[in-house]
N, C-alpha and C positions, 0 to 999 in steps of 0.2 A: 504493500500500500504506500509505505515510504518513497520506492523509487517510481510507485507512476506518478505519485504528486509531483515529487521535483522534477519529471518530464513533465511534465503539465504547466509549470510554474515555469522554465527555463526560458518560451520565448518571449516571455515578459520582460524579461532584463534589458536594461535601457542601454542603447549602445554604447560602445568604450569611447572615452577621452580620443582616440588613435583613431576609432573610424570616422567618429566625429572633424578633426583635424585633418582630416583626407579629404572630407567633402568640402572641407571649410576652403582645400588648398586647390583642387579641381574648378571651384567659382571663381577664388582669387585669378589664377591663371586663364579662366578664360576669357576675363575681363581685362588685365593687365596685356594678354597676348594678342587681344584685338584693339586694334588702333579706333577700329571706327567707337567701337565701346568705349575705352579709355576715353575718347574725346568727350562723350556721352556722360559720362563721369564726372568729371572736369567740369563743364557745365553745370548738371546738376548740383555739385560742391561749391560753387559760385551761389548759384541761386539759394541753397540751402543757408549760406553762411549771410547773404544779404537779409532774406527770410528771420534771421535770427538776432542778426547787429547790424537792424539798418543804420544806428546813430551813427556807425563807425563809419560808414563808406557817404553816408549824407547825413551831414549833424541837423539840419536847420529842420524847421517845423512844415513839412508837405501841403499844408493847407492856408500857409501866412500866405497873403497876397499881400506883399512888399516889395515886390520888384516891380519893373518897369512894365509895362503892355506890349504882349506878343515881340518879345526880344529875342535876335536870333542867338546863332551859337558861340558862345565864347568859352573863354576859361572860366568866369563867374558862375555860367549857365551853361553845362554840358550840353546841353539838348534846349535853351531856349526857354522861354516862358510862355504861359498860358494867358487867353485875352484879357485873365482880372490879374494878373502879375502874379502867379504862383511857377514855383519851380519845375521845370516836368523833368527835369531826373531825378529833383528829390522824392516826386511822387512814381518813379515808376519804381524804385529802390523801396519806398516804405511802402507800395500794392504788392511786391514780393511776399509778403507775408501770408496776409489773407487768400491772395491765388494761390500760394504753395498747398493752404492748409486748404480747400475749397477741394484741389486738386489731390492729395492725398488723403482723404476721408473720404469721399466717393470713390477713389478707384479699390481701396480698402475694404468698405461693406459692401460694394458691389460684387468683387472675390468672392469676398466670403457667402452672398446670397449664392453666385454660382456655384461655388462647391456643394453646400450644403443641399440645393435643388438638381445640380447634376450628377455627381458625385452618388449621391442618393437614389436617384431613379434608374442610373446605371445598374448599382448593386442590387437593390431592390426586388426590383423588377416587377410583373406582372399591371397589377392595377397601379400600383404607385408608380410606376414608369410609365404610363400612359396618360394618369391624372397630371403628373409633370409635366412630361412632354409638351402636353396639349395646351401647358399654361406659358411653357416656352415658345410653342410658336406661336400662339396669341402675340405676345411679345415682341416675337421679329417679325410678324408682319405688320405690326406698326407705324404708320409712318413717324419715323421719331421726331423731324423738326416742328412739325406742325402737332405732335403730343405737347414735345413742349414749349411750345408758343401757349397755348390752350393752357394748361396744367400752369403755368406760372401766372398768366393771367389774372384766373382767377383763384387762387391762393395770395396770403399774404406776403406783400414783398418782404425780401429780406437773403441774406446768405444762408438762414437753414432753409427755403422755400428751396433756391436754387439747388441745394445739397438731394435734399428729398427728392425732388425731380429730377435731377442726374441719374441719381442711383435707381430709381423706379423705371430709367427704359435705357439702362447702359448695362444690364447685370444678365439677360438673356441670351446673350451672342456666344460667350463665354462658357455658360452652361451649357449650350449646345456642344462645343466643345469637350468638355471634361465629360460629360456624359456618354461622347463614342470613345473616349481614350478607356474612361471606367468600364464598358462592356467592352472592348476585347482584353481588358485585364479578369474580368470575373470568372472566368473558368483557370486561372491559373494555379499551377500544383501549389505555391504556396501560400493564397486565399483557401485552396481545399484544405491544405493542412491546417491553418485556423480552422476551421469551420469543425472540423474532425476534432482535435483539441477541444472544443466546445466554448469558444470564444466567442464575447459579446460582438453582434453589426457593429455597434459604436466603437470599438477594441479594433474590428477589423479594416471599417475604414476609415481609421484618425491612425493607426499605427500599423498598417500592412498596406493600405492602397494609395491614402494619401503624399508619403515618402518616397512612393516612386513616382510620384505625379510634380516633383518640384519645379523640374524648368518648366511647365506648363502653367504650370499656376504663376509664378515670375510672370513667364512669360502673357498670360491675363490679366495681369496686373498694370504692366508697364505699356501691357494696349487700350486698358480700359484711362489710365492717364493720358495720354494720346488723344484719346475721344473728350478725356472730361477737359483738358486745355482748351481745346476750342469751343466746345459745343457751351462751358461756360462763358466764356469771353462773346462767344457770339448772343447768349441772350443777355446780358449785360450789356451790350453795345446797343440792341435793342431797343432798351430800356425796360426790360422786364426785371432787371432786379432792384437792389435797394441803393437807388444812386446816390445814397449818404456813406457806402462803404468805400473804399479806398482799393481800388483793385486795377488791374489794367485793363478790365472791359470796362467799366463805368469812365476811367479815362478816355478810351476810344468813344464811349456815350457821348460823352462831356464835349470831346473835338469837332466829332458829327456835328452837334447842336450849333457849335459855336462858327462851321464853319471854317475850319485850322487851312486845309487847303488851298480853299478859295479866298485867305485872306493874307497867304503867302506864310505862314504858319506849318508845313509839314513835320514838324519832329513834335508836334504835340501828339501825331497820329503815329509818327515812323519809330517814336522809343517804346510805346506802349505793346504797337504789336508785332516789331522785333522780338521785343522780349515773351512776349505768347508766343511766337516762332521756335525761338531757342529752346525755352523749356519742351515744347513739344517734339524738338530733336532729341533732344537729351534724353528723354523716354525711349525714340524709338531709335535712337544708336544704341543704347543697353540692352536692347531686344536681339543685337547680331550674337552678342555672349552668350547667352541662353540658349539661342537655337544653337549655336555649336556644345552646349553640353547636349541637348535633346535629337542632335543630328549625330550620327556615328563617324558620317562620311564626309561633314566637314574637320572633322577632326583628324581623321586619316589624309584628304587632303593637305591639310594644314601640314603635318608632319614630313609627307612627300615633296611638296614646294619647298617649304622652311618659310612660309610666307603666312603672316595673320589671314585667318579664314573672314571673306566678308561676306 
């Protein structure tokens, strides 16, 4: 009785320090070994580090209007000023924050909604793979821009309206996804072996199916940021969201309204959505790293050139 417990009990042990630091060094390398990621990086470490110390990189107050009217670019004013005298790189450096955060909190529960919907219906199976299914493509056949034009509308403005309605029609594409990777993992010998063991669903896919689903899930992550950079900055330009927040869509709002182009004014428009540009690279150059862990055959290319896999 002794030794079938502790076989019973053995796959439970949580892995070693050593396997752990092998995966840890497989991500590091594949990100440090690909240029186009690495740049990808780099970027987002910028944006993250503004996101966090804007005072450091623009000390002055984002919303004084104390400068002169629509002034172009100087050493004073990197990027020029805005029609009432406010700074536009101080405010596109202090809208890093809330966009960052906007940005990763959507593409984060939306993951997580996918996993737990596809992930789920995969292993499942039977009715609940269909009652899923069925609510996922509901989902994608949506048309999303005109969901959320509608759905922001008429909800209360604001950054949690925008969050909630991001994540309400960016989390089903995803799910489709993990849900064909989950069925051809479910008859695998060792899902069988759990299941024989007598291992809880929840046991088997948080720690036997979801660990071989990493770069994918990464890789859902860093697409679902992708979609949440623009698709927020576009309704924010809008003007569906709360144009009291400080963000680089309600700046682009804000230049619209005022005109920036046609009053010879371009970097009140050209800092704001540079910088939605950048950060949305930054996502999708971190996505070449991931597919070479999830690809076998860029990785063997890579080894045969000697050349970063792009």
């Amino acid at each position: 009785m002794t030794i079938a417990s502790n076989a019973a009990e053995t796959p439970r042990e949580t892995p070693s320090p050593i396997r752990r630091f092998a995966a840890l060094r497989v991500f590091a390398r594949a990100i440090t070994g690909n240029r186009k990621a690495l740049v990808g990086l780099v970027i987002l470490a910028v944006m993250l580090f503004a996101a966090l110390f804007p005072s450091v990189l623009a000390p002055g107050d984002p919303q004084a209007a104390i400068y002169g009217q629509q002034l172009g670019l100087s050493l004073d004013h990197l990027l020029g000023t805005t029609q009432v005298g406010q700074d536009v790189y101080t405010q596109v450096i202090w809208g890093t924050s809330l966009t960052l955060l906007i940005t990763v909190v959507v593409a984060l529960v939306a993951t997580f909604i996918s996993i737990a919907i596809g992930v789920s219906a995969a292993y499942l199976g039977g009715v609940t793979d269909q009652s899923l299914s069925l609510i996922t493509d509901v989902f994608l056949i949506l048309p999303t821009l005109p969901l959320l034009i509608v759905l922001t509308a008429y909800l209360p403005s604001g950054t949690f309206t925008i969050i909630v309605v991001l994540i309400a029609t960016s989390w089903a594409f995803s799910a489709r996804q993990l849900r064909a990777q989950g069925l051809s993992m479910r008859s695998r010998d060792f899902l069988e072996a759990a299941r024989v063991r007598g291992e809880r669903r929840t046991y088997i896919v948080v720690f036997e199916i979801l660990p071989n689903m990493i770069s994918l899930l990464v890789a859902s992550f860093l697409g679902l940021a992708v979609f949440v950079v623009g698709f927020a900055a576009g309704l924010q330009f809008l003007g569906l969201g709360n144009s009291t927040d400080l963000t680089w869509g309600t700046m682009l709002y804000y230049a619209q309204q005022n005109a920036a182009l046609e009053s010879g004014n371009p970097w009140w428009i050209l800092g704001p959505g540079i910088a939605v540009a950048l950060l949305g690279t930054a996502f999708a150059l971190l996505n070449y790293s991931f597919d070479e862990i999830g690809n076998p055959a860029l990785r063997s290319v890579r080894r045969r050139s000697g050349k970063p896999a792009a």
